[in-house]
N, C-alpha and C positions, 0 to 999 in steps of 0.2 A: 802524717807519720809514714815511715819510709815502710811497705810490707818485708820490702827481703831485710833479715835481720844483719848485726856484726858480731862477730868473735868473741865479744866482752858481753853478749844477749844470752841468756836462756830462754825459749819461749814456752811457756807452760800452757798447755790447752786446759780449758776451764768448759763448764758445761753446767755449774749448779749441781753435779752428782758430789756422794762421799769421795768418787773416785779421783774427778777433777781436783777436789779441793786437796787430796793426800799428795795428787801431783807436785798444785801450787806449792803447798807446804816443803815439798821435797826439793823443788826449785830453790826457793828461799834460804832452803839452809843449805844446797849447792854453792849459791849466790854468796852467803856468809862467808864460808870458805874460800871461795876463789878469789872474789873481789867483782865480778860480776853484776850485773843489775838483769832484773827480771821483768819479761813482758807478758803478762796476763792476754791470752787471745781466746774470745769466744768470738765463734762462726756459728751462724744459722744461714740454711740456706733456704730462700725465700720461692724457690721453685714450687712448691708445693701448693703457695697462693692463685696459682695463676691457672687454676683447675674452674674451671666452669662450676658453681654458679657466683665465686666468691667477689664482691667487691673489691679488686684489689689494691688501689690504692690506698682504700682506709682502714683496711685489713693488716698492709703492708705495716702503715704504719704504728698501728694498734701493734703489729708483733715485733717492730723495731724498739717502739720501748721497754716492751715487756724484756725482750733481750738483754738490753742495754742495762734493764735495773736487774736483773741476773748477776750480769757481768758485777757491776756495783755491791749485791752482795757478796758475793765470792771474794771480792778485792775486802771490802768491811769488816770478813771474817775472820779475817787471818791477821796474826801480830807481824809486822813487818822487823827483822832483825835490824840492829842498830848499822848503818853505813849500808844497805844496800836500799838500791832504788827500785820499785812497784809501780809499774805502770799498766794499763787497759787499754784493750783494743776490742772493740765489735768489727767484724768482719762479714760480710755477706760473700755467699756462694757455697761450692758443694763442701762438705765439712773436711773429708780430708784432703782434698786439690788445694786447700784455702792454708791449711794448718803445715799443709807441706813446703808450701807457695811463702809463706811468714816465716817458717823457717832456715829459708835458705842461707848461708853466709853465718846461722847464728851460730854459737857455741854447740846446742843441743836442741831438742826439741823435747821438752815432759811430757808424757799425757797419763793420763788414769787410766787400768786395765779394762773397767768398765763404766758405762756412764749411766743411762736412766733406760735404756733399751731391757727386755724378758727374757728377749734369746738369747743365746751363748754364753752364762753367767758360767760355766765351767771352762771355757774357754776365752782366749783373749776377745775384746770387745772388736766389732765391725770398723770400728774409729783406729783405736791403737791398732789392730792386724794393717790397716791398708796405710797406716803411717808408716811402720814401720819396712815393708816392704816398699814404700816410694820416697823414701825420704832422703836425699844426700845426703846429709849428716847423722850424727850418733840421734839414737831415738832413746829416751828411758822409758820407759814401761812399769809405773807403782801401782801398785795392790795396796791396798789399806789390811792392814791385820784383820783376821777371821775375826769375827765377830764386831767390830768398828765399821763394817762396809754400810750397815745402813744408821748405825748410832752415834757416828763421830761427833762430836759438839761442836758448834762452831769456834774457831780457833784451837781447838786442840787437833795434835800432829797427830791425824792417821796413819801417814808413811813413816816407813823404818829408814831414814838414811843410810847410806851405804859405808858410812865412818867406822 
């Protein structure tokens, strides 16, 4: 699959938090409206592995699947609206060089204000800040309503569209 997106893409950054999934949601009913198809992209970046003492190839790939079945729920959780297309992507490398990199050429690029990180929960997350300052195109930026940010069920819409 082609990384730099087209015009008719939304790409929605996913990460397995409330925050990702309110994104995806938010994508989706973008996608609804516009006519759009939507690419689900989770990025882990694998750098971390390659620290003394860890085995890293079997490491590596012990955290490729775990990713990848991430990705998988995230996609699982959500109702896909009738006519638009859900697709998945795992990406390796550094998270927003990768998020920024996928979304070139697309329509937009979704993320969640915050993902599974302690710090900065008052402010925008370390992922959306550095998307949004390097990204060519439109960046969205969804919060999940106060109170939904750690309860959201899966498949129900944490994001408020902007309708």
């Amino acid at each position: 699959m082609d990384v730099a997106g087209t015009p008719e893409v939304i790409v929605a950054g996913v990460d397995g938090s409330v925050s990702g999934r309110a994104a995806l949601l938010w994508a989706l009913d973008e996608a609804a409206h516009s006519g759009r198809r939507v690419r689900a992209v989770r990025v882990w970046d694998p750098a971390p592995l390659f620290a003394p003492p860890a085995p890293v190839f079997e490491v590596r790939a012990t955290v490729r699947g775990d990713e990848q079945a991430v990705l998988e729920d995230d996609l699982a959780s959500v109702t896909v609206p009738q006519g638009v297309r859900l697709e998945g992507e795992l990406l390796e490398g550094p998270v927003v060089d990768t998020l920024v990199t996928a979304s070139r050429g697309a329509a937009m690029l979704v993320v969640g204000s915050h993902g599974h990180r302690v710090l900065g929960r008052l402010a925008l997350g370390s992922v959306s800040t550095g998307c949004t300052r390097r990204a060519d195109g439109p960046v969205v930026v969804v919060t999940p309503p106060l109170g939904r940010r750690r309860t959201a069920a899966a498949g129900e819409s944490a994001a408020r569209p902007l309708r």
